[in-house]
N, C-alpha and C positions, 0 to 999 in steps of 0.2 A: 524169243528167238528160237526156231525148232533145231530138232538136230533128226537126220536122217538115217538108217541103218542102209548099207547098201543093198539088203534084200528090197524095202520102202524105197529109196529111191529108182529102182528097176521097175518096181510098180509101179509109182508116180510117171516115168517116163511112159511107161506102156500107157498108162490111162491119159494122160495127156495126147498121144498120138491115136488114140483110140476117139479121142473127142475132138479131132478132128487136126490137130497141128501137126504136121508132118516132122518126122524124126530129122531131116537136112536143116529144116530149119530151126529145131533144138542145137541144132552144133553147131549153124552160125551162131546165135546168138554166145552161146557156149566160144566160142572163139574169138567173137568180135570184143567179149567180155575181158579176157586173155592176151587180146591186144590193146584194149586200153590199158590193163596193168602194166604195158611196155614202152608205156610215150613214154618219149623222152631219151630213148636211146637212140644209137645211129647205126648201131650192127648188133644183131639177134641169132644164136642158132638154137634151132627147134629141136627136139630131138623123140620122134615122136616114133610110138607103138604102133600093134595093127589093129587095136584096139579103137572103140569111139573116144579116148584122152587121143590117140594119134588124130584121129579124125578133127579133134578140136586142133590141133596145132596146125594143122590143113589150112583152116580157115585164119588161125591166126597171123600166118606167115603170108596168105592173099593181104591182109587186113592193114598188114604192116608194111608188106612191098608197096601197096598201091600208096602210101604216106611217105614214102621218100627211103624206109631201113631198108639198108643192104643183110637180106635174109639167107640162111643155109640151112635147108632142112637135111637130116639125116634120119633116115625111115626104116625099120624091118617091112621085108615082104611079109604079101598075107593082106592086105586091106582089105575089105569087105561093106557089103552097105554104102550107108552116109559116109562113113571114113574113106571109102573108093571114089563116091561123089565129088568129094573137097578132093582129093588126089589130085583126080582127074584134070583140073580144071587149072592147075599149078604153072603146066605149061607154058600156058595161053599169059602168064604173069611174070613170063622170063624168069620163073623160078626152078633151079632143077631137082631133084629129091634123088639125095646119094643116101648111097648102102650105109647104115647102121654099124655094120662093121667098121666103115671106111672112118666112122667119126675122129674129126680134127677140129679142136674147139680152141685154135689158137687166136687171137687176135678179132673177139667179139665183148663188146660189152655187158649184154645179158645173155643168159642161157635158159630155156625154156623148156623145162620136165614133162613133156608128154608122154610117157613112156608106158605106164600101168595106169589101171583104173582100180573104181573099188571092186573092181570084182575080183580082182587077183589076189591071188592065197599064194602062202607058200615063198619061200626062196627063191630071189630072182636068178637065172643061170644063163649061162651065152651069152649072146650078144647084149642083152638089155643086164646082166649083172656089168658087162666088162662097160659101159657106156654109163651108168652109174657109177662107179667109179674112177672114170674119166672125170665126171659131170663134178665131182666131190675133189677130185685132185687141182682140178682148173685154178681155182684161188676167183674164180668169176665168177658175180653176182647170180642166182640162180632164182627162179621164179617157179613153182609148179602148182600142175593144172590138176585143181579140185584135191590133191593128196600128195603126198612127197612118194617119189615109186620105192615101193619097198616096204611102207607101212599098214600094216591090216588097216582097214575102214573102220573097222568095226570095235577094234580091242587097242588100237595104237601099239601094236605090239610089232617089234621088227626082225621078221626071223631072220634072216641074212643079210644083206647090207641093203641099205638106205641113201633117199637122195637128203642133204641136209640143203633145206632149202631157206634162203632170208626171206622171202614171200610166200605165201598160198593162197589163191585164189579158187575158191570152190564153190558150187553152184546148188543156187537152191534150197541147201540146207545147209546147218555144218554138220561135220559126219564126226561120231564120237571118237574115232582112231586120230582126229586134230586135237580133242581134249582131256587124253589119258597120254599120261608118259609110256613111253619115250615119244612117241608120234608128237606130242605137243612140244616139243624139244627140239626135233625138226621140221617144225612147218614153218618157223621164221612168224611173220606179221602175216595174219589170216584175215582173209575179206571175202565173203559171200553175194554172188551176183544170180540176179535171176534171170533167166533165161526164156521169159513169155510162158510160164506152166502159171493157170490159175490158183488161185492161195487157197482155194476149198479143196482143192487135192492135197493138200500138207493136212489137215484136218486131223488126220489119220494118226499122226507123227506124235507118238508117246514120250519124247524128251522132248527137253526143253533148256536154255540158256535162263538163266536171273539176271533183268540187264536192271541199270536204275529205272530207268521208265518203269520198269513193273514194281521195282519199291517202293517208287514215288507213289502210284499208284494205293500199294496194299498199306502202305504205314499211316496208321489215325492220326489225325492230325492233332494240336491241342487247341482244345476248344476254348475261343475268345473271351466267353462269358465270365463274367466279373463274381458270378457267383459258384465260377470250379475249384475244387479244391482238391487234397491230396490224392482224396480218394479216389475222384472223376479219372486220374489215371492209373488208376487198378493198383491193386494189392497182390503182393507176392510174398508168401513164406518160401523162405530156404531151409532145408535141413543138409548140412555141410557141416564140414571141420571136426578134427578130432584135437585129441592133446598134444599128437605128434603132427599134424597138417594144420594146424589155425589160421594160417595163409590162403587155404585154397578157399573158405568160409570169406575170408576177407576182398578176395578179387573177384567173387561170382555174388557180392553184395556191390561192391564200387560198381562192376559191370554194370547190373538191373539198375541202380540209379544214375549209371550216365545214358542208358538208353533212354530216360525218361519214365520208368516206373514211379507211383505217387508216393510208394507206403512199403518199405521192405521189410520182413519179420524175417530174424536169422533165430533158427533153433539150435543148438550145438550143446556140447558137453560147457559145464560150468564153468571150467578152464578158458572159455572161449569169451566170456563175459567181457574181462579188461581189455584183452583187447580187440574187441570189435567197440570198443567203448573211446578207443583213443586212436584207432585207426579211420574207423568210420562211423563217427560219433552219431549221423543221422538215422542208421537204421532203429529200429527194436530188436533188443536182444530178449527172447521167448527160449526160457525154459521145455526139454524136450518134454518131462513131463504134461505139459500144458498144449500140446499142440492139437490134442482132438478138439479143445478147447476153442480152438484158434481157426480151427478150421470153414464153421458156419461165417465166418468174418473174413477170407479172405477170395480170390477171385484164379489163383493161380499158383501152383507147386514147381518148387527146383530142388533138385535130390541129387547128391550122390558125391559132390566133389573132396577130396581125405576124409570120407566116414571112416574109413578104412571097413573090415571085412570082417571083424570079429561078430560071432554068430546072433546075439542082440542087437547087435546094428541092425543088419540085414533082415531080421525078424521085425523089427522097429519100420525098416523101411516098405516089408510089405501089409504089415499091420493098417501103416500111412494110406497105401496106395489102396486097399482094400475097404477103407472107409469112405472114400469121397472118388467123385468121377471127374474132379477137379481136372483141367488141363492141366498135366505136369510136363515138363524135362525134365529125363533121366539121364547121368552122365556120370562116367570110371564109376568109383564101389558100391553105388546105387542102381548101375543095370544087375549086379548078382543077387540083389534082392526084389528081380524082379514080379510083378503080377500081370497078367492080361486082360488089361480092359478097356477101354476107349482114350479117348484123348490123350496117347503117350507121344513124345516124343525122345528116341535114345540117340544119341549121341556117341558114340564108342569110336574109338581108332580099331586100328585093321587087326593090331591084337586080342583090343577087347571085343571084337565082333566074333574074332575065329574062337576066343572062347564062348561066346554064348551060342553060334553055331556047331562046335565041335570039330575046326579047323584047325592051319595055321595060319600065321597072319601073312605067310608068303601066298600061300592059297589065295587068300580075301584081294589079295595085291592083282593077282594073276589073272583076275576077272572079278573089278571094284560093282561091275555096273550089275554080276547074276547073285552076287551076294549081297547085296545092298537090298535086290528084291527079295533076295529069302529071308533075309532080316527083318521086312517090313509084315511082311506075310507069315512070318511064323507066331510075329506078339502082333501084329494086327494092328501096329502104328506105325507113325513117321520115321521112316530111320534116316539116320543122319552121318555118312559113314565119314568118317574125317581122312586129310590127307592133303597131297598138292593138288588136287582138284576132288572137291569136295562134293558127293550127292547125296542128293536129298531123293528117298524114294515114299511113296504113299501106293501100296498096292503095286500096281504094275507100272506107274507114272513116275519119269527118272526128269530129275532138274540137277543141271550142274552149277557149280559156283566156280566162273572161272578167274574172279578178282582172289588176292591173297600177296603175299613175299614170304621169304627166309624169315623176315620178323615173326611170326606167326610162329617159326618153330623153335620155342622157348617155353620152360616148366610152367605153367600157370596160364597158358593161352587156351586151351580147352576152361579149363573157369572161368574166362572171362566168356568164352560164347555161349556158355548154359547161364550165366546169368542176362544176356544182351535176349536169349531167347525166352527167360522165364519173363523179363520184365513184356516183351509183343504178347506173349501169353495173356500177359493181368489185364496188357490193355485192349484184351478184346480178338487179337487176333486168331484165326482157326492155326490148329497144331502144324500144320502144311504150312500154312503161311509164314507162322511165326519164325519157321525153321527154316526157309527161304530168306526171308529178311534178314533173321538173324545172321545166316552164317555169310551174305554180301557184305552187311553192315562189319564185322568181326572181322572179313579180311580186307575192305576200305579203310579201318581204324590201321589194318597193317599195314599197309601200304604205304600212311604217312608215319610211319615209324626206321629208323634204322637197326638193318643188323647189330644182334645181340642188345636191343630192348628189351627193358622188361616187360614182365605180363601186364602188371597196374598202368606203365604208361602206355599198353594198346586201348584197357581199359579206359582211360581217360583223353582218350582222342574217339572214343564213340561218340557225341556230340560232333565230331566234323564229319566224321563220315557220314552221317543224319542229312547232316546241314548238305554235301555233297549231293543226296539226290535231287536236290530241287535244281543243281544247277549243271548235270550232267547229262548231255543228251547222246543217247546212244540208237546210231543206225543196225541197220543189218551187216555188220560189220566184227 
């Protein structure tokens, strides 16, 4: 599922009407889209810009008069273009378009946001601030077209006030200002319609959604044959857990074998012996000494969860990393012993990103999607920036994860996705991929959990969220 920047979808529309589709008939479609969101009502007022979002609510109010709803458009002067075209033609529909100032939104059932598009920056003022919040005081169902007005496109960021909308309908692509907070906060239920642009124009389009279709897709399956064994679905050593975190060792081990890892080696301080011994009697418990050892034998590395940070560790950890080009996850006191070299995958929340960048974690917050790329681009792997809406970047390539809950945010739920992601690691999966997978799967196990869960029992509902792709189908929606 792509996601568009409003710079890209300005393009996409130019080159669509450059190949021959005429821009009038971009905004029907764009409208007539906007009025199917609205069966079902029996009074509508629009409340539309001079912008082309006004121009869609043009056609949506034709689209909707000619159905039987008694329509009331309220408009700023200024239309231009295709927005002047749909104007135009209101008339002739027994429809009349009152002043924007004059707006009175009493005694309608839906209200319809057309007011900004993504091109609008900045704090809304005048008339389109004081009509947004009308539009927000009503107590009436609100619907808006392609973005809530108010919210960057691009950053979900809300400089001044916002339409809080229960629907959004947005075209073509989804735009990331729907899947960064706040923006995603007020966009209500989001649904993407197309508008007749061919799909080779999206081509271009460097984000991307992680729906199940595509994990269904990327996740090995296990193979039938009567002669596979533990092995057939890969090996993973952990090095986790200290004397004072022996927990975090224990739920990034249950993790990798509810994802379906064959064979898990936990390496940790000696202290960690009993219990990983009574807790999760299945793995191997491997002596750190012994891990060079270990290493021509297995197929995949997970690093980092309570090593804690004392300077042997982290010497320990890059010693690891500098021995083998093994695909690893790296995750908490395992990215400070970092190395740079192929197949990594980091893991860090917005703290530990601002420290390996030299930020703060408000910074990393304040723009998840330009830090994510310098995180990726600085060590040359997959970064994995954690949060309520999660990316994964690879180079300049940004994938959002936008399944998760509140269950998620509990001590121990970072362990549990570095182990979900070392285990796709063992079995085969590229670092990109695994960190895709993983981090859908890690917030489907959330999902079926309630507030204030523990971390183990997210880990142990990975096995439904597994089983869940096969039977989840997801539209452009």
């Amino acid at each position: 599922m792509k996601i568009g920047t409003a710079a890209q979808m300005h393009e996409i529309d130019r080159a669509a009407i450059e190949a021959g589709i005429p821009g009038v008939c971009l905004m029907q479609s764009a409208g007539e889209a906007l009025a199917r969101e609205a069966r079902g009502v029996r009074s509508v007022a629009i409340l539309c810009g001079k912008g082309n979002n006004g121009g869609d609510g043009f056609v949506a109010a034709r689209m909707l008069a000619s159905a039987g709803v008694k329509v009331a458009v309220f408009a700023q002067d200024g239309s231009t273009g295709d927005a002047l075209v749909h104007r135009n033609v209101l008339g002739a529909f027994g429809i009349d378009v009152l002043p924007l100032e004059s707006v009175n939104l009493t005694g309608y059932e839906l209200l319809i946001d057309c007011l900004l598009g993504t091109g609008a920056v900045g704090a809304p003022r005048g008339e389109i601030l004081e009509a947004i919040e009308a539009m927000n005081a009503s107590g009436v169902l609100i619907l808006a077209c392609d973005l809530p007005s108010g919210v960057e496109a691009d950053t979900g960021r809300v400089p001044g006030v916002a339409v809080s909308a229960d629907k959004t309908v947005t075209f073509v692509a989804h735009k990331p200002g729907l899947l960064l907070h706040p923006g995603v906060s007020l966009a209500g239920k989001i649904s993407v319609a197309g508008i007749g642009i061919p799909k080779t124009l999206l081509s271009g389009l460097g984000r991307e959604i992680t729906t199940a279709d595509w994990v269904r897709a990327a996740l090995p399956t296990r193979a039938q044959s009567r002669d596979s064994n533990k092995g057939t679905f890969g090996k993973l050593l952990i090095l986790a857990g200290s004397d004072d975190m022996p927990g975090a060792a224990v739920l990034t081990t249950l993790a990798a074998l509810r994802a379906g890892c064959g064979l898990v080696y936990v390496a940790g301080p000696d202290s960690l012996r009993p219990t990983m011994a009574a807790l999760v009697p299945e793995a191997v418990f491997c002596p750190r000494s012994q891990i060079s050892a270990l290493l021509p034998r297995i197929d995949a590395l997970a690093i980092g969860p309570g090593l804690g940070r004392a300077g042997e560790t982290l010497a320990l950890v890059e010693q690891v990393l500098k021995s083998t080009i093994l695909p690893a996850v790296i995750d908490a006191d395992g990215l400070f012993g970092l190395v740079k070299r192929p197949n990594l995958v980091l893991t860090p929340h917005p703290g530990e990103a601002g420290q390996l960048l030299g930020v703060s974690s408000s910074e990393i917050q304040d723009d998840r999607e330009g830090w994510a790329v310098k995180l990726a681009q600085k060590f040359d792997a997959v970064a994995l920036l954690k949060g309520a809406r999660t990316l994964i970047c690879e180079r300049e390539k940004l994938f959002y994860n936008r399944e998760g809950s509140l269950a998620l945010a509990t001590a121990g739920s970072g362990d549990v996705l570095t182990g979900v992601i070392g285990a796709l690691l063992a079995g085969g999966l590229s670092p990109l991929d695994a960190a895709r997978a993983g981090a859908w799967l890690h917030a489907r196990a959330g999902e079926r959990c309630a507030t204030g869960t523990l971390a183990r029992e997210i880990a142990e509902r990975i096995p439904e969220a597994r089983s869940c792709v096969y039977t989840d189908r997801e539209t452009e929606s």
